[in-house]
VOPAGU-2260 file (C-alpha; in pm, 1 decimal, decimal comma):
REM VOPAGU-2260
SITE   aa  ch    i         X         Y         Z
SITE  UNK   A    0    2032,7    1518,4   -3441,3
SITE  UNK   A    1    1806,7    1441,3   -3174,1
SITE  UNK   A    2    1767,1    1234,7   -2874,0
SITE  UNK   A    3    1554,0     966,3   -2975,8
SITE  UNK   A    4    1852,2     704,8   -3076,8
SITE  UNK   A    5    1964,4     771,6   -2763,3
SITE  UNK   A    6    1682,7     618,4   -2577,0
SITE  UNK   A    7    1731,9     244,6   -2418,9
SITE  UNK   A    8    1413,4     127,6   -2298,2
SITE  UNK   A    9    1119,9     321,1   -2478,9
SITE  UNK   A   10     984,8     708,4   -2417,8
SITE  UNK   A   11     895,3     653,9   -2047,9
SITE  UNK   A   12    1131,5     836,4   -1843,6
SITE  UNK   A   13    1156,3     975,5   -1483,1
SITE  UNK   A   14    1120,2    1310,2   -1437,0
SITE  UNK   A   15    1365,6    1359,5   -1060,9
SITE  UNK   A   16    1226,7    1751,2    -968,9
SITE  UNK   A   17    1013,3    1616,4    -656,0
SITE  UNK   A   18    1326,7    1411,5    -514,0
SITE  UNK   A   19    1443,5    1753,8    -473,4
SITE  UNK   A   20    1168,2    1824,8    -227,2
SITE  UNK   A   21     930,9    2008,6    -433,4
SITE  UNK   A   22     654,9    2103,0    -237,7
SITE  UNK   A   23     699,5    1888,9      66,1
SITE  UNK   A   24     989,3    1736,4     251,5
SITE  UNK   A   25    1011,7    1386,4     117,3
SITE  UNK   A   26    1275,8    1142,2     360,4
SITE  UNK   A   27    1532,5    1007,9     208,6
SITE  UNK   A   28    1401,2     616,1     211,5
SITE  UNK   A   29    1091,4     750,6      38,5
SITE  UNK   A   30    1315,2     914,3    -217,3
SITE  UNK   A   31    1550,6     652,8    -266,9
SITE  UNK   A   32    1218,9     391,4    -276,7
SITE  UNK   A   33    1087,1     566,8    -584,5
SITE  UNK   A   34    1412,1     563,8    -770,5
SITE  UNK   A   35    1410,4     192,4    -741,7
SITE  UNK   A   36    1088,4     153,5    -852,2
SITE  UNK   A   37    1162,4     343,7   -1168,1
SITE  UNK   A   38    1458,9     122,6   -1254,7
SITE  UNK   A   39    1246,6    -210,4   -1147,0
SITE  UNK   A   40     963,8    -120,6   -1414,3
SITE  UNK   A   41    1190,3     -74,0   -1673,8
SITE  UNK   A   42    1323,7     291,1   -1649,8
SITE  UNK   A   43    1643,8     382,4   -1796,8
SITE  UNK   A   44    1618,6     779,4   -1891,8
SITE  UNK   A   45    1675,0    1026,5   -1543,8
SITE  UNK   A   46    1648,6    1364,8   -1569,7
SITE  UNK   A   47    1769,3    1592,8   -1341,4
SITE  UNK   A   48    1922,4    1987,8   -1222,1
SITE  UNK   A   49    2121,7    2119,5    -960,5
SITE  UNK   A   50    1799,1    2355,9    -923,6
SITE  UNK   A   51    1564,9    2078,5    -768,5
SITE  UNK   A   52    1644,0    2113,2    -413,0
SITE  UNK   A   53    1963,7    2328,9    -424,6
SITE  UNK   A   54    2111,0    1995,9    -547,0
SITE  UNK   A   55    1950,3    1725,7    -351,7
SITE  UNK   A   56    1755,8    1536,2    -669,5
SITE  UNK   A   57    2117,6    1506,5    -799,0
SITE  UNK   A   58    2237,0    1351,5    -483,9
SITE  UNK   A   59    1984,2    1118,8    -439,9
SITE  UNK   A   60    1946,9    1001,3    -759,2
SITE  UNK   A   61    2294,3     961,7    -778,8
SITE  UNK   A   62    2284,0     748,3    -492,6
SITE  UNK   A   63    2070,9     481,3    -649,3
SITE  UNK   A   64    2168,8     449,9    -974,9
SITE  UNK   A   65    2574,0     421,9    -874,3
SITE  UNK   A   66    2457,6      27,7    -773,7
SITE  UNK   A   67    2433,5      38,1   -1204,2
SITE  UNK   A   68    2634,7      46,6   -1453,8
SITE  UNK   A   69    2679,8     368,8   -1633,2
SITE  UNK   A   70    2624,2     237,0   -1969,3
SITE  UNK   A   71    2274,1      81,2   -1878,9
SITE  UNK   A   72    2033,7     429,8   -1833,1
SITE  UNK   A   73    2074,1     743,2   -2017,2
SITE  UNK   A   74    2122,2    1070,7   -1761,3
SITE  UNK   A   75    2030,1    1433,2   -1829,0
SITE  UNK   A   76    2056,7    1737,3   -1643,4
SITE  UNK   A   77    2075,6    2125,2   -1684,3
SITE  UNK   A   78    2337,0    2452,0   -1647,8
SITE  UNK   A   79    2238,1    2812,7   -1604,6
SITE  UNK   A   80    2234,4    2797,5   -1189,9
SITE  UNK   A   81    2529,1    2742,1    -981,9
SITE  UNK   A   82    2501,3    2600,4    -658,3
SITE  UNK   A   83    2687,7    2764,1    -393,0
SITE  UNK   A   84    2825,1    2655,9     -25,6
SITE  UNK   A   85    2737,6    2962,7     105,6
SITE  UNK   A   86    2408,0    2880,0     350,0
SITE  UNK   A   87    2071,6    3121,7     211,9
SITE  UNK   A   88    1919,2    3181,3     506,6
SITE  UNK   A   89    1583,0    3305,6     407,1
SITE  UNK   A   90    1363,4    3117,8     168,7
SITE  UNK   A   91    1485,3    3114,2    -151,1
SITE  UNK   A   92    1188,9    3223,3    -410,0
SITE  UNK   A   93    1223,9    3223,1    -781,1
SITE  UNK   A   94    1050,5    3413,9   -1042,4
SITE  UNK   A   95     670,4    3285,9   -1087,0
SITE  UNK   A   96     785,2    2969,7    -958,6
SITE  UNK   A   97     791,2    3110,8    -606,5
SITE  UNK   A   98     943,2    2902,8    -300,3
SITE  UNK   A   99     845,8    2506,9    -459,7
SITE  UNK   A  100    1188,3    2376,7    -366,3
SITE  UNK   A  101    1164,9    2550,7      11,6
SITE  UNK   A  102    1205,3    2197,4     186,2
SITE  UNK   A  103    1525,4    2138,6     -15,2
SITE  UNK   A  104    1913,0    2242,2      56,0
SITE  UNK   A  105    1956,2    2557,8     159,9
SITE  UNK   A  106    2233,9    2622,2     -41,4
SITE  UNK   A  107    2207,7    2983,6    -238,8
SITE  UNK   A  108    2160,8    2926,3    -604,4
SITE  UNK   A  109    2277,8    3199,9    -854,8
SITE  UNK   A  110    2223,6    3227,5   -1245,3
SITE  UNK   A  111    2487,5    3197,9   -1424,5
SITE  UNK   A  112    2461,3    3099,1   -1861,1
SITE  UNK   A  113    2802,3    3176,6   -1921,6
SITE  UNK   A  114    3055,5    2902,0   -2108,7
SITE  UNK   A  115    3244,1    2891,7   -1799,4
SITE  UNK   A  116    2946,8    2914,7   -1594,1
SITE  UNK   A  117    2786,0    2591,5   -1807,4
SITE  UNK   A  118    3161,1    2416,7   -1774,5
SITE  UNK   A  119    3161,6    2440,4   -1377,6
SITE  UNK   A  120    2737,9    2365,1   -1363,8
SITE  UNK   A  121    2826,5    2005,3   -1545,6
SITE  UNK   A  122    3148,0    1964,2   -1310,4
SITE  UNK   A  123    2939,1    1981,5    -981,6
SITE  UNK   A  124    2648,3    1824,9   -1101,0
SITE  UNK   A  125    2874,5    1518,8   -1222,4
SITE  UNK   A  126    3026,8    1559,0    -846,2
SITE  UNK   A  127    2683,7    1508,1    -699,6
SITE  UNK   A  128    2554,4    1256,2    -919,9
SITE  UNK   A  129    2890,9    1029,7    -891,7
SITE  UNK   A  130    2906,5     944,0   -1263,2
SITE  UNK   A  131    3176,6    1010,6   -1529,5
SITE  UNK   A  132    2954,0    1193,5   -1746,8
SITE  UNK   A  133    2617,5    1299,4   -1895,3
SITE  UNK   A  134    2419,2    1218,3   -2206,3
SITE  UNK   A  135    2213,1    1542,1   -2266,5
SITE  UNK   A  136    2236,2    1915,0   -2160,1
SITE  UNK   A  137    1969,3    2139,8   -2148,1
SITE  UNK   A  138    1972,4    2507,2   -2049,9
SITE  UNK   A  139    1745,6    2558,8   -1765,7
SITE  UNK   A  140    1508,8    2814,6   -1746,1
SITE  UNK   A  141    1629,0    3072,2   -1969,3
SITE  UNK   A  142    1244,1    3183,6   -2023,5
SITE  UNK   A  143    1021,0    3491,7   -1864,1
SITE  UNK   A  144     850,2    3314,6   -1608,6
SITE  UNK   A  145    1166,6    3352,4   -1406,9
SITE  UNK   A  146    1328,8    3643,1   -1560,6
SITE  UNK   A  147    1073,2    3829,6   -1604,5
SITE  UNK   A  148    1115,9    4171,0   -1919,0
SITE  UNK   A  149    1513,5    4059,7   -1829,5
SITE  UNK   A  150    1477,2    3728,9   -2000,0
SITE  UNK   A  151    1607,2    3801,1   -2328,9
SITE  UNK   A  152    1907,4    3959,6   -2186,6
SITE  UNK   A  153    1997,5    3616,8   -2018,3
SITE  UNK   A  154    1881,1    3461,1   -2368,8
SITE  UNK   A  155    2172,1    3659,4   -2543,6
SITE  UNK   A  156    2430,7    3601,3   -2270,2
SITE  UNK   A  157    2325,1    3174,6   -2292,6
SITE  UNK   A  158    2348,8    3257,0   -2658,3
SITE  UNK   A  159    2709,1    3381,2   -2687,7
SITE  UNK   A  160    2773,3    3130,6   -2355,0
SITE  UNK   A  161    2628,3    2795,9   -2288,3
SITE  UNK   A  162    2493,3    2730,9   -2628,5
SITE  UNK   A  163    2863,1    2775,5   -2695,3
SITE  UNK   A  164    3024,8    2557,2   -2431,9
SITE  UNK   A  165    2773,7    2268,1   -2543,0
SITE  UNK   A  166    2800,0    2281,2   -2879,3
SITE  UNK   A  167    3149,5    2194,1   -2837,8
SITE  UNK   A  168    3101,0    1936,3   -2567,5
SITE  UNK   A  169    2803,7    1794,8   -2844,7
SITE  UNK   A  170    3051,2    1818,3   -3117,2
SITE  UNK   A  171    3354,2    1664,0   -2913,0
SITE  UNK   A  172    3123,1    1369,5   -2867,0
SITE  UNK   A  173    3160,3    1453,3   -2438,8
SITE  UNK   A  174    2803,4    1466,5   -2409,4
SITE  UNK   A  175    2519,0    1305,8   -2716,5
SITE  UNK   A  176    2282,4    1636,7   -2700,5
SITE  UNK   A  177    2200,9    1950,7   -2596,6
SITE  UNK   A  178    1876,9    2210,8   -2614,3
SITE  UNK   A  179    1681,3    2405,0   -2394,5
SITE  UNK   A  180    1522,6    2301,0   -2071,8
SITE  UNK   A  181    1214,4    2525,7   -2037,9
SITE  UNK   A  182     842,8    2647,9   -1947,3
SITE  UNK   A  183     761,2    2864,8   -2195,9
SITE  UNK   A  184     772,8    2813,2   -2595,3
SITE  UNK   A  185     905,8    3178,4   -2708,3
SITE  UNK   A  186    1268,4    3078,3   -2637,9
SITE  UNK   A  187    1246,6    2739,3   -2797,6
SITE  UNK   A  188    1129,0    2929,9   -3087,1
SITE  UNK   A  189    1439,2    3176,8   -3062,4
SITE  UNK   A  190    1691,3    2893,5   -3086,7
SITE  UNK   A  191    1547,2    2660,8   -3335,7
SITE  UNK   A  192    1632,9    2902,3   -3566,5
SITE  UNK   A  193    1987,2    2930,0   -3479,4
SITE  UNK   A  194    2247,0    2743,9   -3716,0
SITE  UNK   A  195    2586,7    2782,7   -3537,2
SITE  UNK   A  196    2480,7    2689,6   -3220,5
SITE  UNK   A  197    2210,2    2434,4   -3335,6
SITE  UNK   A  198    1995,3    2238,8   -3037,6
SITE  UNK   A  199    1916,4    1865,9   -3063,6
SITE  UNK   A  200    1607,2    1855,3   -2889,6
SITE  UNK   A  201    1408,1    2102,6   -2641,9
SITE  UNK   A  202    1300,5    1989,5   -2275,7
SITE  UNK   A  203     978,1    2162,1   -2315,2
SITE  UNK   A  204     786,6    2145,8   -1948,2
SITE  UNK   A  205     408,3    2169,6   -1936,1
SITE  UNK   A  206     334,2    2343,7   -2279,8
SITE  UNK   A  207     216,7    2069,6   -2477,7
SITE  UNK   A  208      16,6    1857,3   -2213,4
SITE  UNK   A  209    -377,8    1789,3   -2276,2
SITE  UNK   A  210    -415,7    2065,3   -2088,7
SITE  UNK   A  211    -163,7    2308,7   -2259,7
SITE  UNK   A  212    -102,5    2300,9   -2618,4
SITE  UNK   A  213    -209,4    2589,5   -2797,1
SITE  UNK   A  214      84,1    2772,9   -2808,3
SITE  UNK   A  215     280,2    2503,3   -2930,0
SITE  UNK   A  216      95,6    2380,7   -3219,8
SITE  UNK   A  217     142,6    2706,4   -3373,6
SITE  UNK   A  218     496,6    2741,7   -3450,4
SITE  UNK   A  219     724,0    2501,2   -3232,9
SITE  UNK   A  220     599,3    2146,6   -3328,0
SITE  UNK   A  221     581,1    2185,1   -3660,8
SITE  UNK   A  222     888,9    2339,1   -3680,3
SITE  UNK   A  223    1066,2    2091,5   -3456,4
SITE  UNK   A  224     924,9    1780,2   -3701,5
SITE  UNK   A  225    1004,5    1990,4   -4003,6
SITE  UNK   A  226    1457,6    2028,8   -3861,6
SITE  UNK   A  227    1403,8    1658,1   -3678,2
SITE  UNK   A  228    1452,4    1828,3   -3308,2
SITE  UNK   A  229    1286,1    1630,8   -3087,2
SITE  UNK   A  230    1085,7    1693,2   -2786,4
SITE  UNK   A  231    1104,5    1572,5   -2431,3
SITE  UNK   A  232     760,8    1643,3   -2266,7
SITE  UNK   A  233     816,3    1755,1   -1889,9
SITE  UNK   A  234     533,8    1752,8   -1709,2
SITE  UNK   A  235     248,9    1575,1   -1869,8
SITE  UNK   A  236      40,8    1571,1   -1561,6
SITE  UNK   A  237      54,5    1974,9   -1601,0
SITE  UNK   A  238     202,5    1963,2   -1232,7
SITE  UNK   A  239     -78,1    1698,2   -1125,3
SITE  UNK   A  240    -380,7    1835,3   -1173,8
SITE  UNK   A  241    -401,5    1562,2   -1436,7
SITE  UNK   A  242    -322,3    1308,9   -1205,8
SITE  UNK   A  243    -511,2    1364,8    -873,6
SITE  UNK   A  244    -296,7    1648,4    -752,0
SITE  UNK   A  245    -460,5    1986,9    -718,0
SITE  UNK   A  246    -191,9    2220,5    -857,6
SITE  UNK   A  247    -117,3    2355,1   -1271,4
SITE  UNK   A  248     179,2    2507,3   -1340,9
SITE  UNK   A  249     338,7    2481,4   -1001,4
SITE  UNK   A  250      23,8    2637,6    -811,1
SITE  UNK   A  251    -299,5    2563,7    -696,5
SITE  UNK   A  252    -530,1    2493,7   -1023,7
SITE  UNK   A  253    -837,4    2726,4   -1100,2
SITE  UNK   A  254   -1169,8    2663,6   -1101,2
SITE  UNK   A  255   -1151,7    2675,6   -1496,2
SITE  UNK   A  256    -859,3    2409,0   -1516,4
SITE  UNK   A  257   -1031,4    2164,1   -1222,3
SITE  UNK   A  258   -1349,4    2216,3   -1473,4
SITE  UNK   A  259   -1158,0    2065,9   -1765,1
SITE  UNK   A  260    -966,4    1810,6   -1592,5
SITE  UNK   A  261   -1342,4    1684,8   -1456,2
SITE  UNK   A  262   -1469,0    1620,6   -1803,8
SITE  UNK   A  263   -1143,2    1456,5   -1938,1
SITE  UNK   A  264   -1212,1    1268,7   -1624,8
SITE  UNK   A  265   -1565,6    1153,5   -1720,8
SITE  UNK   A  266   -1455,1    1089,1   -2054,5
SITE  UNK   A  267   -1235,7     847,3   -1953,5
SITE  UNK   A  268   -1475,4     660,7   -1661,3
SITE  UNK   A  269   -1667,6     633,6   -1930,6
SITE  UNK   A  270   -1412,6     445,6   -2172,8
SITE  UNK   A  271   -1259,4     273,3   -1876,9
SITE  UNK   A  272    -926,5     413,6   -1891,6
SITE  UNK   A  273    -688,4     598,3   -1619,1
SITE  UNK   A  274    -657,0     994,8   -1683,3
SITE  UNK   A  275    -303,3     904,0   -1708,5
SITE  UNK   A  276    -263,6     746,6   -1968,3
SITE  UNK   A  277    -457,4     964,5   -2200,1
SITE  UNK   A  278    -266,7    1211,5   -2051,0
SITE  UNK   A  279      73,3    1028,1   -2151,9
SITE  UNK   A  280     -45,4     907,0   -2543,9
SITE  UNK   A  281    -156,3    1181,2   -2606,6
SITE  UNK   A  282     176,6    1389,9   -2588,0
SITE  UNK   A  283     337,3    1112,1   -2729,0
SITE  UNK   A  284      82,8    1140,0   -3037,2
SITE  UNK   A  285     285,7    1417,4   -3192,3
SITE  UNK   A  286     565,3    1301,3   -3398,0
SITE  UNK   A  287     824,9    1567,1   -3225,5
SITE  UNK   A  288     803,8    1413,4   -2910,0
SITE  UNK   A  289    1041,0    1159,1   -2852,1
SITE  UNK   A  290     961,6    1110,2   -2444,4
SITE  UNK   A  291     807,3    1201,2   -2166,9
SITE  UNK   A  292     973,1    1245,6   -1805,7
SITE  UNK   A  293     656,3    1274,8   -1541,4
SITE  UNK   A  294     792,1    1331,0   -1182,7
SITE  UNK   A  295     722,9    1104,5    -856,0
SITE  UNK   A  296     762,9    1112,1    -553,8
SITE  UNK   A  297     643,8     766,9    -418,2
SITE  UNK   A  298     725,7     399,8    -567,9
SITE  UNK   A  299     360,2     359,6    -686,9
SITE  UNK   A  300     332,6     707,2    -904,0
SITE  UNK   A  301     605,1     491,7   -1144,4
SITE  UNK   A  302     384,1     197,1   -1102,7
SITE  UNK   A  303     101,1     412,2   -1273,3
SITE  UNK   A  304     312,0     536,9   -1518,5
SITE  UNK   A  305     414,2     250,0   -1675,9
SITE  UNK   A  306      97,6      86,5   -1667,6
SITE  UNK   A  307     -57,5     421,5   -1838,1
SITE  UNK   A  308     175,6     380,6   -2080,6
SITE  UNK   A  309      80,0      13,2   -2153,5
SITE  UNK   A  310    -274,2      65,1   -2153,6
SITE  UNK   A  311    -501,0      68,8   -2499,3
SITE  UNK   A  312    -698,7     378,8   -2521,0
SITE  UNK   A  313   -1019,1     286,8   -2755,4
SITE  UNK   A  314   -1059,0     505,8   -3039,1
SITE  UNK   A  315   -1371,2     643,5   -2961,5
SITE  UNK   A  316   -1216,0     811,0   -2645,2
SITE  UNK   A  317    -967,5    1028,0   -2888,1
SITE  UNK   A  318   -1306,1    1079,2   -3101,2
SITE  UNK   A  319   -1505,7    1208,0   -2804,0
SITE  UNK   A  320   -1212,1    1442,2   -2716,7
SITE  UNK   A  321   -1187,7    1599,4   -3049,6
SITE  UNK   A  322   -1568,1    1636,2   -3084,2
SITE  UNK   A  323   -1646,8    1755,4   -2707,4
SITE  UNK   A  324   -1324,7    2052,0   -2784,3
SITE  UNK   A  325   -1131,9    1915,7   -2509,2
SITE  UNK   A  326    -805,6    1929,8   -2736,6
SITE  UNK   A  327    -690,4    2148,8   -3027,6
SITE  UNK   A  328    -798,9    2070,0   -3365,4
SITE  UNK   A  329    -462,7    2076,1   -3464,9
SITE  UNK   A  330    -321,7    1814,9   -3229,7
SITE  UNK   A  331    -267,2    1496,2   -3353,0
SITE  UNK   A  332    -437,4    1209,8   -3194,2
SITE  UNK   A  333    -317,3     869,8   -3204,8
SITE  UNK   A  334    -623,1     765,4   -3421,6
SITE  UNK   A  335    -456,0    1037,1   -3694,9
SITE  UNK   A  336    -197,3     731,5   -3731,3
SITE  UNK   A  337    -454,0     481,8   -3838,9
C-alpha cells in the first residue's frame, strides 16, 4: 500500500497543470523546454489530467517523455472528466475554480465517475500521452469546491464507480495505485475509511502547504500515517503566492495571505534560505507525505525546485517558525526528527 516504493528518483516530482495553459497561454517550445528541464535535473514522477487544458498537459508531456523509455519515470494522471470532440464555444468555467484553463483546448469537458466512465478517461488519456500504461490513478476533483451541496452525490456515484474500476485495475496489477486527486480534505476523510474499495495514497492539492494545514492535521494525517496511505502534496507553493506569484488557491491572494507570506519571507532573508525550500521541507516533514509535485511553467521554476530541495534549512529557522505562530503546533518540523 502506498506509492512511496514506487518512486525512482526521490519525492521531487513535476506537477504538469500549467502545461495545460493555466492562467496564460504558454507556446509550445516553452512547454516542451520545461519538461526537459525536469527530466535533466533528475525528475522521474509526472503528474497529469485530461482536465489541464481540455487535454493539452497530456499531449505535451507526452510528447517529451516518448524520447524515454517507459520504464525510466513513473506517470500519474486522473478520471472523473471526459474530454469530448465536440468544440465549447464559450469559456468553459468550473466550480470555484472559475475559467484557469481558458487559454487551453477548447474541447467540452463533462464529469463523468462512473466504472465505465474511469475505463474510457484512462483509454484517452493513454491515447494522448502515447504510453502503454499508467502507474497511479487518482479521482479528480470529486470535492465541493467544484460541486458545490451536489458533491456527495458524485462522491457516492465515484464510490459505487471509479473506486470500483480501479480497485480492480490496482488489484490486476494494470496500474501500482490509486486514491483521490483533490482540494479539499472532507472527501479524503470519506474514503480512508472505506475497506472494499481501499485507496493507496491521496493527491491532496494545497491543504497541507505552510500556508494551509489546519484542517489536515486534525484528522487526515494522522490517520493516513496510522493505515500507511501516503500523501502526494500538490501545490506546495499554495498556487505561488509562496513562490513570487500573487495568487492562493487559484486566485488573487488577500491582503491577509500576502501578510503571512511577507514574514515567512523575512524569516527566511534572515536565515539565508529561498522561501522555497522551506516551503518544500516542510511538507515533506510529515511522515504521510511521500512527494511533492509543484507545477512550472518555465525551465528555471524546476531549476529552483531542485535546488530548494537540496538546500539545508538551519534549525533555528523551523524554531523561529514555531515560536513566531507561523505554522501549527501540531505540524511536524524537520527538527521534530532530531
Amino acid at each position: 500500500m502506498g506509492v512511496r516504493e514506487h518512486l525512482l528518483s526521490g519525492p521531487l516530482g513535476f506537477g504538469t497543470a500549467p502545461l495545460g495553459n493555466m492562467f496564460r497561454n504558454i507556446p509550445d517550445a516553452e512547454a516542451a523546454a520545461t519538461v526537459d528541464a525536469a527530466w535533466a535535473q533528475g525528475t522521474r514522477y509526472f503528474d497529469t489530467a485530461p482536465f489541464y487544458g481540455s487535454g493539452l498537459s497530456e499531449i505535451r508531456l507526452g510528447q517529451e517523455i516518448s524520447r524515454h523509455k517507459r520504464e525510466e519515470y513513473v506517470l500519474s494522471s486522473k478520471v472523473g472528466r471526459i474530454i469530448l470532440d465536440e468544440v465549447e464555444r464559450s469559456v468553459q468555467t468550473f466550480g470555484e475554480k472559475g475559467d484557469l484553463f481558458k487559454f487551453g483546448r477548447p474541447n467540452k469537458i463533462v464529469y463523468d465517475y462512473t466504472e465505465k466512465g474511469a475505463i474510457k478517461s484512462i483509454e484517452d488519456s493513454l491515447k494522448r500521452l502515447g504510453v502503454d500504461r499508467l502507474d497511479f490513478v487518482w479521482i479528480h476533483d470529486i470535492a465541493r469546491d467544484f460541486h458545490g451541496d451536489s458533491w456527495l452525490a458524485q462522491f457516492e456515484i465515484a464510490h459505487k464507480g471509479a473506486m470500483v474500476a480501479l480497485t480492480k485495475l490496482r488489484d490486476q496489477k494494470v496500474i501500482k495505485a490509486w486514491g483521490l486527486g483533490v482540494n479539499r480534505v472532507e472527501p479524503c476523510e470519506l474514503t480512508i475509511d472505506m475497506s472494499e474499495t481501499h485507496p493507496d495514497a491521496f493527491l491532496l492539492a494545497g491543504r497541507y502547504s505552510l500556508l494551509d494545514h489546519e484542517q489536515a492535521l486534525q484528522r487526515l494525517m494522522p490517520a493516513c500515517e496510522a493505515k500507511r496511505v501516503d500523501i502526494v502534496v500538490g501545490g506546495p507553493y499554495s498556487s505561488g503566492v509562496l513562490a513570487g506569484g500573487a495568487h492562493f488557491e487559484y486566485a488573487p491572494a488577500s491582503p491577509e495571505i500576502l501578510a503571512k507570506v511577507q514574514k515567512i519571507k523575512t524569516l527566511c532573508e534572515q536565515h539565508k534560505i529561498p522561501i522555497k525550500a522551506a516551503a518544500l521541507h516542510f511538507c515533506l516533514a510529515h511522515p504521510a507525505c511521500a512527494a511533492i509535485i509543484p507545477g512550472a511553467s518555465k525551465p528555471e521554476r524546476i531549476e529552483e525546485d531542485h535546488t530548494a530541495l537540496k538546500t539545508e534549512i538551519p534549525d533555528d529557522f523551523w524554531r523561529e517558525l514555531r515560536k513566531q505562530e507561523l505554522v501549527s503546533p501540531k505540524a511536524p518540523l524537520p527538527i521534530d526528527r532530531k
